[in-house]
Residue frames relative to the residue before (quaternion, step in Angstrom):
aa qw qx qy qz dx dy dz
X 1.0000 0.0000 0.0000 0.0000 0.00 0.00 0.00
X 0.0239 0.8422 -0.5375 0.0363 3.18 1.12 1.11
X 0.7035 0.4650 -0.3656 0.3940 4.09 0.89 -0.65
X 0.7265 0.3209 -0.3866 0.4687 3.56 0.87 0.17
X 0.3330 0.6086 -0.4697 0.5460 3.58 0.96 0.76
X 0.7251 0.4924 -0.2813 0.3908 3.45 0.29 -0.77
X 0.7857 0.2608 -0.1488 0.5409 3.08 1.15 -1.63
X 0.5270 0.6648 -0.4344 0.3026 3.36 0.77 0.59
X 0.5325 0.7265 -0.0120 0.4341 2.66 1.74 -1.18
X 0.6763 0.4384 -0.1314 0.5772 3.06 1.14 -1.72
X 0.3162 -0.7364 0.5649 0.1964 3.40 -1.14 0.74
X 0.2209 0.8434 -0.4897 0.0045 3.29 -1.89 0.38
X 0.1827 -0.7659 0.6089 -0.0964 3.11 0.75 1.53
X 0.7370 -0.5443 0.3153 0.2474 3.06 -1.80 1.77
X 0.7771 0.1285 -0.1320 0.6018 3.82 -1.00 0.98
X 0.7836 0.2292 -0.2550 0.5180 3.82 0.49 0.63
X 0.2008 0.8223 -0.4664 0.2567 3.81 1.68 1.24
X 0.4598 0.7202 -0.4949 0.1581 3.95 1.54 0.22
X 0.5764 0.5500 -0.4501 0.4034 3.49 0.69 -0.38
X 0.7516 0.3396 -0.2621 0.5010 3.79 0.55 -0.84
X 0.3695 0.7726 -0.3234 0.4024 3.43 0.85 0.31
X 0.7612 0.3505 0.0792 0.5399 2.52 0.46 -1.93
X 0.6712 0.3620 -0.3129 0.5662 3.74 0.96 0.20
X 0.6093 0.3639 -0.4323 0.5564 3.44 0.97 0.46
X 0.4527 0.6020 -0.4204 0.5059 3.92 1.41 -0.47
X 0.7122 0.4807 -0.3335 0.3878 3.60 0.91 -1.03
X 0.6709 0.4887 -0.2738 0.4859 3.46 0.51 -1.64
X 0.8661 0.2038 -0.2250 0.3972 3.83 0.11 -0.55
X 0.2363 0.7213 -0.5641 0.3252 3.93 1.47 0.68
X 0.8222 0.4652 -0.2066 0.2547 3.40 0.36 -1.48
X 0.4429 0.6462 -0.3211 0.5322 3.43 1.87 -0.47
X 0.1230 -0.8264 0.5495 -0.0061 3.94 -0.37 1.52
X 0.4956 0.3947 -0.5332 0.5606 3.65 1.37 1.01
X 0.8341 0.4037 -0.3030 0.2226 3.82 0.32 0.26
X 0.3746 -0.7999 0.4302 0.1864 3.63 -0.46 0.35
X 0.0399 -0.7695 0.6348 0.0576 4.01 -0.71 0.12
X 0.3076 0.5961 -0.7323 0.1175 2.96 -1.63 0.67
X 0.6850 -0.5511 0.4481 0.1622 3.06 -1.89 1.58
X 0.1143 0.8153 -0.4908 -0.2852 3.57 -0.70 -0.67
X 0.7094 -0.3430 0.0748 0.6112 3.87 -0.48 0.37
X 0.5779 0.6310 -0.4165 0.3071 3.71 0.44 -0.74
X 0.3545 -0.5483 0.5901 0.4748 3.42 0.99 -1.63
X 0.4728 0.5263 -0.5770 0.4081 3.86 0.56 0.56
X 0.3012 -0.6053 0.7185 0.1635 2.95 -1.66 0.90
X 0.0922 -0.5746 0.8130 -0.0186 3.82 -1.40 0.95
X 0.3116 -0.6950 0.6100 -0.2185 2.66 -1.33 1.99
X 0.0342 -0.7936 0.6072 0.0194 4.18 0.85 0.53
X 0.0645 -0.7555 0.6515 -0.0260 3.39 -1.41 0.37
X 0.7666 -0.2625 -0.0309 0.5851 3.83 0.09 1.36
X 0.1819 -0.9098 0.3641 -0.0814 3.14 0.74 1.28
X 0.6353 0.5589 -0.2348 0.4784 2.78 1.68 -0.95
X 0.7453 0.3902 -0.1745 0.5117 3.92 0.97 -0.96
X 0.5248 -0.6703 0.4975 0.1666 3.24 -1.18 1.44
X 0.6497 -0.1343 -0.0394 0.7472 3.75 0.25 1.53
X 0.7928 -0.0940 0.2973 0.5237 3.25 -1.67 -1.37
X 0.8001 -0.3602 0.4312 0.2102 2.50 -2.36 1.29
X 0.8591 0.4160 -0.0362 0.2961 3.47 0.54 -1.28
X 0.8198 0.0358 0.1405 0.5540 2.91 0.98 -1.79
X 0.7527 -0.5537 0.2827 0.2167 3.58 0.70 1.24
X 0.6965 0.5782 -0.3512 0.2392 2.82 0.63 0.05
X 0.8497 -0.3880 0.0987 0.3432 3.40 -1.68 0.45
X 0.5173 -0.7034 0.4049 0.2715 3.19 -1.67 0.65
X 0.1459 -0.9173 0.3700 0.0209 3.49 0.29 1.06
X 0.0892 0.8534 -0.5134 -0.0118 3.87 -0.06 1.08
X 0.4105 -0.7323 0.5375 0.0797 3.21 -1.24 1.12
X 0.1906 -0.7901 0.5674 0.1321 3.96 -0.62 0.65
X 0.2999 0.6055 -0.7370 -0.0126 3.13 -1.71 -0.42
X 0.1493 -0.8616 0.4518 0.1767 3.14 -1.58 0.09
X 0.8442 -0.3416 0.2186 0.3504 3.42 -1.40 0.74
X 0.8518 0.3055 -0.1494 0.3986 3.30 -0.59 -1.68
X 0.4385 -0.5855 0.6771 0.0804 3.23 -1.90 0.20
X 0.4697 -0.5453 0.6672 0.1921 3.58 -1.57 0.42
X 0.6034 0.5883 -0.5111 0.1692 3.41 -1.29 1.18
X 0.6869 -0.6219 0.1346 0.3512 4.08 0.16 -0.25
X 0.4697 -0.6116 0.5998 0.2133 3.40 -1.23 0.61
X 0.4294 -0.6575 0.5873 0.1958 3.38 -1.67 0.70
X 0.0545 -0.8614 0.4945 0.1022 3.68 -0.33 1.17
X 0.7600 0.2284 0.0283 0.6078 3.50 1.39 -0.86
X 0.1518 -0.5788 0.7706 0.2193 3.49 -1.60 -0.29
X 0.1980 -0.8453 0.4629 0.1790 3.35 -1.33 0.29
X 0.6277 -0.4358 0.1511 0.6271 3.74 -0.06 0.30
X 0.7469 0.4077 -0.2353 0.4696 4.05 0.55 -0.81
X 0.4217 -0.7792 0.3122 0.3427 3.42 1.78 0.61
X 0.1080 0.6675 -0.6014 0.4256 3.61 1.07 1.33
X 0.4696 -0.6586 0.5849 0.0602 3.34 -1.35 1.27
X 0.1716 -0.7070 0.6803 0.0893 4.01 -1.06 0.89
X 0.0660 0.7849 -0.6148 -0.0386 3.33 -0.65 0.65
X 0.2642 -0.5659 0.7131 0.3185 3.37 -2.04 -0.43
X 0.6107 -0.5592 0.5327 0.1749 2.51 -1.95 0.75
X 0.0869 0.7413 -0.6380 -0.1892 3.84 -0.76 0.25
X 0.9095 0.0282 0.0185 0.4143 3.29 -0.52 0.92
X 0.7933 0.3692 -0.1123 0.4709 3.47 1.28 0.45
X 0.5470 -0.7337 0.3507 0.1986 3.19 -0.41 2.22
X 0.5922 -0.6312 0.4485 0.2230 3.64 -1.13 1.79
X 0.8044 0.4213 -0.3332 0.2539 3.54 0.95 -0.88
X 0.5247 0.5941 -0.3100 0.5249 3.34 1.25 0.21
X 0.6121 0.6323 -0.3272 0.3442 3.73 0.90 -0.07
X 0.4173 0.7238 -0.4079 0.3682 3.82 1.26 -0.55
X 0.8669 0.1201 0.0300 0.4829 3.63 -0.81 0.62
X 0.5530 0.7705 -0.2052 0.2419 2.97 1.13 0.15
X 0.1224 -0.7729 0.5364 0.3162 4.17 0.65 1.21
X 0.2418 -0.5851 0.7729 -0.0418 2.31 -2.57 1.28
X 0.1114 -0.5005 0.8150 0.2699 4.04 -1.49 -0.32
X 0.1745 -0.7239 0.6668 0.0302 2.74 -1.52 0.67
X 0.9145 0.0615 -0.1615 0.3659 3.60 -1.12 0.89
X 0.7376 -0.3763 0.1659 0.5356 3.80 -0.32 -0.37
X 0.5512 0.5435 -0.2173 0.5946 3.90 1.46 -0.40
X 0.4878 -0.7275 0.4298 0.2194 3.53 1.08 0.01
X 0.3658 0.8224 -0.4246 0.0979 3.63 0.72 -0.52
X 0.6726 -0.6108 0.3718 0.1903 2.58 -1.23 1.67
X 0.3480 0.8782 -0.3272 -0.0257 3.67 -0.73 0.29
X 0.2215 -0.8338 0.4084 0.2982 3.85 0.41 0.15
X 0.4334 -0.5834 0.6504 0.2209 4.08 -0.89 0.57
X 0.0988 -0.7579 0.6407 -0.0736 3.89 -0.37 2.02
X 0.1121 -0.6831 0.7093 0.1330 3.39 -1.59 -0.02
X 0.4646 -0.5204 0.4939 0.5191 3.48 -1.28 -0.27
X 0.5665 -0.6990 0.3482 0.2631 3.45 -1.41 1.54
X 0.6366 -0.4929 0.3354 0.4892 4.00 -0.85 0.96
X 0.7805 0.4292 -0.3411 0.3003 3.86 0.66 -0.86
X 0.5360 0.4596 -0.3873 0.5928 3.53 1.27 0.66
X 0.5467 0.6527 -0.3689 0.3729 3.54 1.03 -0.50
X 0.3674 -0.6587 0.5745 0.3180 3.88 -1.03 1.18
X 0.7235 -0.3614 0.4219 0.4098 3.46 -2.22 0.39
X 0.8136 0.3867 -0.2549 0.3515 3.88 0.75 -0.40
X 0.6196 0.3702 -0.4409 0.5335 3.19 1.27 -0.18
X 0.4685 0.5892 -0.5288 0.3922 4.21 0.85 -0.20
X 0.7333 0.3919 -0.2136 0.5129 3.86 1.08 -0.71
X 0.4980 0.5967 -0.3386 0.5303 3.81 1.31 0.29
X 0.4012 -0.5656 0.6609 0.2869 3.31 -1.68 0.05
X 0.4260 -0.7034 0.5099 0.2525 3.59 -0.92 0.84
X 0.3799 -0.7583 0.4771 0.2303 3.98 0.11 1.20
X 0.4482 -0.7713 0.3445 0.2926 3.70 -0.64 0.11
X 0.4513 0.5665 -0.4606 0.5131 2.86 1.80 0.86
X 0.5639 0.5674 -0.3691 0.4731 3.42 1.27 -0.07
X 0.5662 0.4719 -0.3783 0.5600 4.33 1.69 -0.55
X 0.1201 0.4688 -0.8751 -0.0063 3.19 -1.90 0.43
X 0.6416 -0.4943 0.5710 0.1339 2.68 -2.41 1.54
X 0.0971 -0.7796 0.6008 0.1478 3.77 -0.67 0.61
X 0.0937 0.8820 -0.4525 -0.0922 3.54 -0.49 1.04
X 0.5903 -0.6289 0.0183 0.5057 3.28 1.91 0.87
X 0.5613 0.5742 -0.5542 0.2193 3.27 1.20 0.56
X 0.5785 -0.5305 0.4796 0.3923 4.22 -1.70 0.27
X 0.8559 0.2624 -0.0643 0.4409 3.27 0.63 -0.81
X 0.7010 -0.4652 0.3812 0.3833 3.93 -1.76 0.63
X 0.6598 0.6468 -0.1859 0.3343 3.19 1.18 -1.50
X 0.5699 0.6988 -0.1029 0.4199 3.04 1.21 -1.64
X 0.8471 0.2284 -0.0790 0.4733 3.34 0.60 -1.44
X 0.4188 0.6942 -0.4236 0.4040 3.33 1.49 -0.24
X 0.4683 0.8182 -0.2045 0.2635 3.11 1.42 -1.05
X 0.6923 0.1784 0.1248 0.6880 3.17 0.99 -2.22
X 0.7051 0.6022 -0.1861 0.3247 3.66 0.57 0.13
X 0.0094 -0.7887 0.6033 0.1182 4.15 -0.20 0.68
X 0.4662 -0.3667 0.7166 0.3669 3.03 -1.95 -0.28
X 0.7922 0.3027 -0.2303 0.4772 3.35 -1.19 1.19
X 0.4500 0.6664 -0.3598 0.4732 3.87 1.17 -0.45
X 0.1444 -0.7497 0.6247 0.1636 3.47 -0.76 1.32
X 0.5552 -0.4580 0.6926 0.0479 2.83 -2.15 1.08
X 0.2766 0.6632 -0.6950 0.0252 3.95 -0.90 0.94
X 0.7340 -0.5309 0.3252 0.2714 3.29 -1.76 0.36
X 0.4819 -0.6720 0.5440 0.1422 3.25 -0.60 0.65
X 0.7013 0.4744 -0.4637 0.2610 3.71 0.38 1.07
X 0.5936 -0.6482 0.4457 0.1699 3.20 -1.73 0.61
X 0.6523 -0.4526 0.5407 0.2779 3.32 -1.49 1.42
X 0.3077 0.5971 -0.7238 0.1580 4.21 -0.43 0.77
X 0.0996 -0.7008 0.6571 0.2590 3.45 -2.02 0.69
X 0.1818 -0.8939 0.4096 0.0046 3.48 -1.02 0.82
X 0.6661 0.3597 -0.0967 0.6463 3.95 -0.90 -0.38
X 0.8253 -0.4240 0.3058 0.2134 3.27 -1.82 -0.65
X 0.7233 -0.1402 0.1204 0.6653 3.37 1.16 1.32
X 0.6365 0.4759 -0.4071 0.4501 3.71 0.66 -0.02
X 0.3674 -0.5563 0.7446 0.0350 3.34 -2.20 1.13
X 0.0536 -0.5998 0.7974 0.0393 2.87 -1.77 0.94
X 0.1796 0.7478 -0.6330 0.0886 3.15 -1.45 0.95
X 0.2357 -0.7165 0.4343 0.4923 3.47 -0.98 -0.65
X 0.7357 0.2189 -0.2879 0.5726 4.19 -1.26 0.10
X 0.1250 -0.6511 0.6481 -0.3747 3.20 0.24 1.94
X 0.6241 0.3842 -0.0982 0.6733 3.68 1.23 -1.48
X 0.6711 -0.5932 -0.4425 0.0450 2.19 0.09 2.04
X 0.1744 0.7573 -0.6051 0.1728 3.58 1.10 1.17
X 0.3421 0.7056 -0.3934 0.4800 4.02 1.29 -0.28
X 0.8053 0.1587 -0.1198 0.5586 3.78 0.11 -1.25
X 0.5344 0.3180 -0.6330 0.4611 4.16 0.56 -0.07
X 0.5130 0.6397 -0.5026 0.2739 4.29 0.39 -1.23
X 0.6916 0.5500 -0.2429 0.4003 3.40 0.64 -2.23
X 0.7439 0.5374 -0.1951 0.3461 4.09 0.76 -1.53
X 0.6799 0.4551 -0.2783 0.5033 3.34 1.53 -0.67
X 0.6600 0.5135 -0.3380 0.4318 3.53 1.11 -0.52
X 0.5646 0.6081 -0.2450 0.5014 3.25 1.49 -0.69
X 0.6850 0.3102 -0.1631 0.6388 3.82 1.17 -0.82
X 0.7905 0.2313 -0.4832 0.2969 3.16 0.47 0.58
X 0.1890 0.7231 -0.5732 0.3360 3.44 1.59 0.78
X 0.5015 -0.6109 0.5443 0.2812 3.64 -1.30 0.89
X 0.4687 0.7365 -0.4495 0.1892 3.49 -0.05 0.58
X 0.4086 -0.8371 0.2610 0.2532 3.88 -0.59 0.51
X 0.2708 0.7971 -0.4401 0.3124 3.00 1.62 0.74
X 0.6313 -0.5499 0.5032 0.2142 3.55 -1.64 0.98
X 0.3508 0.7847 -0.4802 0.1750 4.00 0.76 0.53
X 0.4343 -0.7197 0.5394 -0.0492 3.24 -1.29 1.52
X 0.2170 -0.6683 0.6947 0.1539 4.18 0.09 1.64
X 0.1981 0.6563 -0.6962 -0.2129 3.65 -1.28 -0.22
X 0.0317 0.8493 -0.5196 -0.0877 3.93 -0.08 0.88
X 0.4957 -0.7661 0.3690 0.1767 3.49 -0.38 1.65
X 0.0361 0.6164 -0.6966 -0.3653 3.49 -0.87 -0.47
X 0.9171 0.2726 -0.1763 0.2315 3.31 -2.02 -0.93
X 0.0237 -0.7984 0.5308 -0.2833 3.66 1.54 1.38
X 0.8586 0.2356 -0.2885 0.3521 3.86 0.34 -1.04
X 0.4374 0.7097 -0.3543 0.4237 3.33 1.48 0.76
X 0.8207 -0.0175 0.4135 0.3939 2.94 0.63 -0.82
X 0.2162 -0.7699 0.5252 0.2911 3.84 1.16 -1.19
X 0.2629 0.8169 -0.5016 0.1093 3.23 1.28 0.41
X 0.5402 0.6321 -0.4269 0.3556 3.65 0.90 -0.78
X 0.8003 0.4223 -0.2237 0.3621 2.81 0.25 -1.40
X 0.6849 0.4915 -0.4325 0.3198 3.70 0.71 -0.34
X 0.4762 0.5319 -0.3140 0.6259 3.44 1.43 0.28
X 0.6958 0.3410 -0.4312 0.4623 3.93 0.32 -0.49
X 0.5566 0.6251 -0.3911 0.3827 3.94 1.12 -1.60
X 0.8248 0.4211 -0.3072 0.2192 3.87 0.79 -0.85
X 0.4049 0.5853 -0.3117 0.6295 3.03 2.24 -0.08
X 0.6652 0.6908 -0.2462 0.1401 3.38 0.33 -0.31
X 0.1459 0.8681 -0.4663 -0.0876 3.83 0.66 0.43
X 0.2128 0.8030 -0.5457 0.1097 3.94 0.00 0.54
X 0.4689 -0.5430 0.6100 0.3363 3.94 -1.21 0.01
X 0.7354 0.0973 0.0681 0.6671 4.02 0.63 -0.70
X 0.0688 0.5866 -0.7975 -0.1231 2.59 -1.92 0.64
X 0.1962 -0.5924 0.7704 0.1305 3.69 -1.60 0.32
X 0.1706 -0.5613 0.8098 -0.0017 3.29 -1.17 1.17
X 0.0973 -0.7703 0.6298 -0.0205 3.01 -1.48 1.16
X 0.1931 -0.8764 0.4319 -0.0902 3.54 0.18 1.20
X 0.3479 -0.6294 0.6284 0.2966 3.94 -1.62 0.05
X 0.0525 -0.8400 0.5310 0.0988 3.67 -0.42 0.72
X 0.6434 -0.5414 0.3542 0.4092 3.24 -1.24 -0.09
X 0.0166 -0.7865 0.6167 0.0266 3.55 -0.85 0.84
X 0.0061 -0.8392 0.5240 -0.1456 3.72 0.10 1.52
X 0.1372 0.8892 -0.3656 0.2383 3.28 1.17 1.39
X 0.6083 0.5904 -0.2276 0.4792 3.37 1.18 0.30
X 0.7705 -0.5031 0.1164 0.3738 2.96 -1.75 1.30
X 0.6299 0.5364 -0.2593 0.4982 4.27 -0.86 -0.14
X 0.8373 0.3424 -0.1596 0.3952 3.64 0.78 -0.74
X 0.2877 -0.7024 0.5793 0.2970 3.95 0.11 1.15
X 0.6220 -0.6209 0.4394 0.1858 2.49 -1.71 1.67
X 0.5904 0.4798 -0.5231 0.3842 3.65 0.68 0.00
X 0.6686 0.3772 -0.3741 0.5203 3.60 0.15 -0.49
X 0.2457 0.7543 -0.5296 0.3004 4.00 0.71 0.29
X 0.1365 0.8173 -0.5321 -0.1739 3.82 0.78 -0.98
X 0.8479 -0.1581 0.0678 0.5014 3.61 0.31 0.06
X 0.4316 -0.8035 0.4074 0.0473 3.02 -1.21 1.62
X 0.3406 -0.6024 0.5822 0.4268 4.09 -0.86 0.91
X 0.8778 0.0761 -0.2159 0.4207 2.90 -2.35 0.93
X 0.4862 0.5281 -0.5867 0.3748 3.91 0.46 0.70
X 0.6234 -0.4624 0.4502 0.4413 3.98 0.93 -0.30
X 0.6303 -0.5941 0.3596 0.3472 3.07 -1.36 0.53
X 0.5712 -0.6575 0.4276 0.2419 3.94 -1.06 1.17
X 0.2096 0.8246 -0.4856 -0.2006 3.36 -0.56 0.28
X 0.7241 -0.5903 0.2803 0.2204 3.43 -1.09 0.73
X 0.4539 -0.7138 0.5276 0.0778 3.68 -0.89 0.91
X 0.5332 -0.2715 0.4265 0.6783 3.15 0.46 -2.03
X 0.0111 -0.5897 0.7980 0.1241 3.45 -1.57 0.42
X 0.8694 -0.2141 0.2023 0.3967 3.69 -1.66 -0.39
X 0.8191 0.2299 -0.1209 0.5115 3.62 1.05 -1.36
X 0.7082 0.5501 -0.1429 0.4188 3.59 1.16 0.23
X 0.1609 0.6922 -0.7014 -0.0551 3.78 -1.00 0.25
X 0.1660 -0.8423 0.5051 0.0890 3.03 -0.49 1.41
X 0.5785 -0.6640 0.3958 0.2604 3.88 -0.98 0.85
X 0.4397 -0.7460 0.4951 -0.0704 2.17 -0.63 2.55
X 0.6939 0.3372 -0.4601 0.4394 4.22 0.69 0.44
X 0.5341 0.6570 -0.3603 0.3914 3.47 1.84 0.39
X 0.7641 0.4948 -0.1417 0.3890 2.79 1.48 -1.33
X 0.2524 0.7064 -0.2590 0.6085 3.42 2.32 0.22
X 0.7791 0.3374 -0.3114 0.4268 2.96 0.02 -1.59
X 0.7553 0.4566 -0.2834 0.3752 4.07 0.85 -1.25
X 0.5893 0.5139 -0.3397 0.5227 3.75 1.26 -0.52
X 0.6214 0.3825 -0.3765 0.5708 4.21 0.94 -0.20
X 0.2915 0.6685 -0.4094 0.5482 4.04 1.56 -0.52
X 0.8349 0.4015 -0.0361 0.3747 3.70 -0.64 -1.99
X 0.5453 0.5775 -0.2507 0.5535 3.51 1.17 -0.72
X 0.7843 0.2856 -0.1932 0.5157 3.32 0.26 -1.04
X 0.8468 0.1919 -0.3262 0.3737 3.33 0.14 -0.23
X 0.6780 -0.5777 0.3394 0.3025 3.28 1.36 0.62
X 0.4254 0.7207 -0.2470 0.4884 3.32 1.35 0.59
X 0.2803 -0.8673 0.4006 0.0938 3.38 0.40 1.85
X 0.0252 -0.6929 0.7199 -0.0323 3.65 -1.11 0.83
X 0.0584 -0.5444 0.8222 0.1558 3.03 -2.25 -0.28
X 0.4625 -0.5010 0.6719 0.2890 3.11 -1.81 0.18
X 0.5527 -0.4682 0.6506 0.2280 3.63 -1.58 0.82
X 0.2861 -0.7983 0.5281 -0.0445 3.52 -0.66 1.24
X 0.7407 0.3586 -0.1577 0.5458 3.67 1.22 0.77
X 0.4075 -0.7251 0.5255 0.1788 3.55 -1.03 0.75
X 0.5174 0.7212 -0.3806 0.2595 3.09 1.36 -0.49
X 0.7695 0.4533 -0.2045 0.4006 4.37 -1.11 -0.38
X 0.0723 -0.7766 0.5934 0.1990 3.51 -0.80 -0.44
X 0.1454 -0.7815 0.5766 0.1886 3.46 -0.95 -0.33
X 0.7331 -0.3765 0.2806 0.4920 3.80 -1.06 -0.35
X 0.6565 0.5676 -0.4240 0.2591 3.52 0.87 0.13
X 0.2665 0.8192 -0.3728 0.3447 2.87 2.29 0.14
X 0.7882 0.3951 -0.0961 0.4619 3.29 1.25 -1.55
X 0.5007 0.7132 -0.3198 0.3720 3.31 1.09 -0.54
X 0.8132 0.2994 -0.0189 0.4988 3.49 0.38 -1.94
X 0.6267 0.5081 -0.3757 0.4560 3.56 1.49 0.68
X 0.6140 0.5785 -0.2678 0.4654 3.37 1.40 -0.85
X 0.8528 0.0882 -0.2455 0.4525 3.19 -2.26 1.01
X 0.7924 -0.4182 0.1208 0.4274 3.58 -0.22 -1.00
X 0.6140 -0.4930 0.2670 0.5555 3.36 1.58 1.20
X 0.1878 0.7569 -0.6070 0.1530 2.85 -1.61 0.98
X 0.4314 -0.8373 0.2820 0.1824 3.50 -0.47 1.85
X 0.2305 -0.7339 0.6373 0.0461 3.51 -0.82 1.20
X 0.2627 -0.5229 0.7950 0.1599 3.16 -1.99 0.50
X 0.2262 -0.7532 0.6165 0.0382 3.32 -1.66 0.82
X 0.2120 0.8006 -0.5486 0.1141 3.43 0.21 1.06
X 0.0707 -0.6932 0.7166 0.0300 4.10 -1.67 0.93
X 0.4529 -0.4393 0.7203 0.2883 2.86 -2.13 0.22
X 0.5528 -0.6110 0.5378 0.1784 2.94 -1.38 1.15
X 0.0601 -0.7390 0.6696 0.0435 4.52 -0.24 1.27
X 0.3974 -0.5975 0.6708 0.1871 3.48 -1.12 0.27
X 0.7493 0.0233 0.0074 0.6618 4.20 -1.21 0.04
X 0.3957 0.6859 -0.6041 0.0895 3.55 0.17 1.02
X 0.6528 0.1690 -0.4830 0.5586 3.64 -1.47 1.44
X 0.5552 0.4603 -0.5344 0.4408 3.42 0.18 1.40
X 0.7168 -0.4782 0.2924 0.4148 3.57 -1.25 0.26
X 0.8384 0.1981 -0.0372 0.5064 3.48 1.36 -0.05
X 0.1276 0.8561 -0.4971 0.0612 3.71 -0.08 0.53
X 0.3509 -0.6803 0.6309 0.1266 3.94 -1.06 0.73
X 0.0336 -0.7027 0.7069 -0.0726 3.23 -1.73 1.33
X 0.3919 -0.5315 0.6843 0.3093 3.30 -1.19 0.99
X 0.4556 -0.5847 0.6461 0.1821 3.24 -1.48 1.48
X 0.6360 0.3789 -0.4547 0.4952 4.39 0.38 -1.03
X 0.6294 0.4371 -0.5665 0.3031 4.11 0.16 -0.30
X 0.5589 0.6827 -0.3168 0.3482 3.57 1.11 -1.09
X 0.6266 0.5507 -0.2096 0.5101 3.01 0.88 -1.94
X 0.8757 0.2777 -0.1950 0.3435 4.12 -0.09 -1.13
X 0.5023 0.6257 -0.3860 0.4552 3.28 1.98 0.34
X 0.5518 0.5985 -0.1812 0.5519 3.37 1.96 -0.51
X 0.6502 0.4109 -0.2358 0.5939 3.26 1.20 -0.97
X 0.7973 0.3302 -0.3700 0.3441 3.64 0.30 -0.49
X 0.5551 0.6014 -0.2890 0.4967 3.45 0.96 -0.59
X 0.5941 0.6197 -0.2336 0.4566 3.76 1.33 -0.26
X 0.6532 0.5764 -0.1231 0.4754 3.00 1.51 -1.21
X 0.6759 0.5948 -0.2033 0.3848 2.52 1.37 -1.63
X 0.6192 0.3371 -0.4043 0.5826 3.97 0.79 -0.99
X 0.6161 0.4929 -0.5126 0.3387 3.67 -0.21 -0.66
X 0.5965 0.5001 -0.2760 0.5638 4.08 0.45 -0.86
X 0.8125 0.1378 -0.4028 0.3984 3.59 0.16 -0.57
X 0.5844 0.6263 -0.4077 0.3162 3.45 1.09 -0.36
X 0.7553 0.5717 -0.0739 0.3118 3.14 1.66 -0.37
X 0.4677 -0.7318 0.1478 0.4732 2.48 2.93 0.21
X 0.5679 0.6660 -0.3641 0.3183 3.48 1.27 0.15
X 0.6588 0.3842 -0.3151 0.5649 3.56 1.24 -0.19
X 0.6191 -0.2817 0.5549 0.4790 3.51 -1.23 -0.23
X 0.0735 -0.6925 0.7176 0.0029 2.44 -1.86 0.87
């Protein structure tokens, strides 16, 4: 899985998606049925036979696929006198940050998230969570001056982890959320096929969805399918209701979350789809989050989306685990899926 290594790897914290960009610009340059262009937002729109109204052959619908750029992790807010780093948090829970490698700003710098050590620590803060006004980013300099040096206000702060596969079919990485669904869209657009299919890769999604509400108005399609990393909180300590989606059960697909009802004669049509060909799913077991289909299936004059993820474990943390078969049959099913409607077998 050498293409989601890359984009794992590759950072991109909201409003700063150029590095992962530019590695989808690569993987889909060489493909001479598709076009790209950026638009003010930082979305990349990816067209496929642009020219033919659905398929080549048989008419059929314009089908775009989402996911998005950016990643959860921190902003430089301060420097302190011993040139310790202040940061915010975008999207990511203070207690999981201790010890934690980071790059910092556009130079990457190397750097580790410090606290004050437990053996100076009082009987009440040892029994506390350390607030993130209590973390600064150490990147070895002694002094304010020093680090002013290599250092802005406003300089993102991304995680420092590596692309590792492990155990039985499982990946650890970090922005799983959502290098998983750009990985799944490029393999999917570059299948040789002559279908009308629409990349839309978002940026600034964990902000806000902001991308997308700028891409949804450019956007003319019959379907979208946002393809997303979801929570998978399958493990011991956690009642199986609040489980939302099981590893190795297939890829999750979506009901409703907060910004979304997703079409419920689509999502039929893709669960009788999986059936037949034997293609495991589950359904996403919560209302809870949203994603870009929030914006999609509201914009211009509405338009019906399917919401489907790979189940990530410790996802928005410096590290998160995917069952590689959920990936793999979220790719396979979502294939089927345009082929079948281009082929007139589902509603349309």
């Amino acid at each position: 899985m050498t293409l989601l290594k890359r984009l794992t790897e590759a950072d991109g914290l909201p409003g700063f998606e150029d590095d992962v960009r530019k590695i989808i610009q690569d993987e889909l340059g060489g493909v001479a049925s598709i076009q790209m262009r950026t638009d003010r937002m930082g979305n990349l729109i990816a067209e496929k036979n642009k020219g033919a109204k659905g398929a080549a052959s048989s008419g059929g619908p314009h089908i775009a696929l989402s996911a998005h750029m950016d990643e959860v992790g921190l902003c430089v807010r301060g420097i302190d006198s011993s040139g310790g780093i202040q940061f915010a948090s975008w999207g990511v829970d203070a207690r999981l940050l201790p010890s934690t490698h980071v790059r910092v700003g556009p130079n990457k710098l190397p750097g580790v998230i410090g606290t004050k050590p437990i053996h100076l620590q009082s009987a009440a803060e040892r029994k506390s969570v350390v607030g993130i006004d209590k973390l600064f980013i150490d990147i070895g300099c002694g002094t304010k001056a020093e680090c002013e040096k290599l250092v802005a206000l406003g300089d993102f702060v991304a995680f420092d982890s590596r692309y590792v596969e492990f155990g039985e079919g499982k990946v650890k990485a970090k922005a799983l959320d959502d290098r998983a669904g750009c990985a799944a869209i490029i393999e999917i657009l570059k299948q040789d096929k002559p279908y009308r299919l629409t990349g839309v890769f978002c940026a600034q999604e964990e902000v806000g969805l902001r991308g997308s509400a700028v891409a949804a108005n450019g956007l003319d399609a019959d379907l979208v399918i946002n393809i997303e990393g979801t929570v998978g909180a399958d493990m011991e300590g956690v009642d199986e209701n609040d489980h939302v989606t099981t590893q190795g059960a297939g890829p999750a697909l979506s009901l409703v979350d907060r910004t979304s009802v997703y079409s419920r004669k689509y999502i039929d049509a893709i669960v009788k789809l999986a059936d037949e060909c034997g293609i495991p799913y589950q359904f996403r077991r919560t209302g809870a989050g949203g994603t870009d289909a929030g914006n999609f299936h509201t914009a211009r004059g509405g338009t019906p989306c399917i919401g489907i993820a790979v189940p990530c474990r410790y996802i928005h943390s410096p590290v998160s685990v995917m069952d590689k078969g959920d990936y793999e049959n979220l790719v396979r099913l979502v294939g089927c899926f345009i082929k079948k409607m281009n082929g007139g077998a589902i509603i349309k």
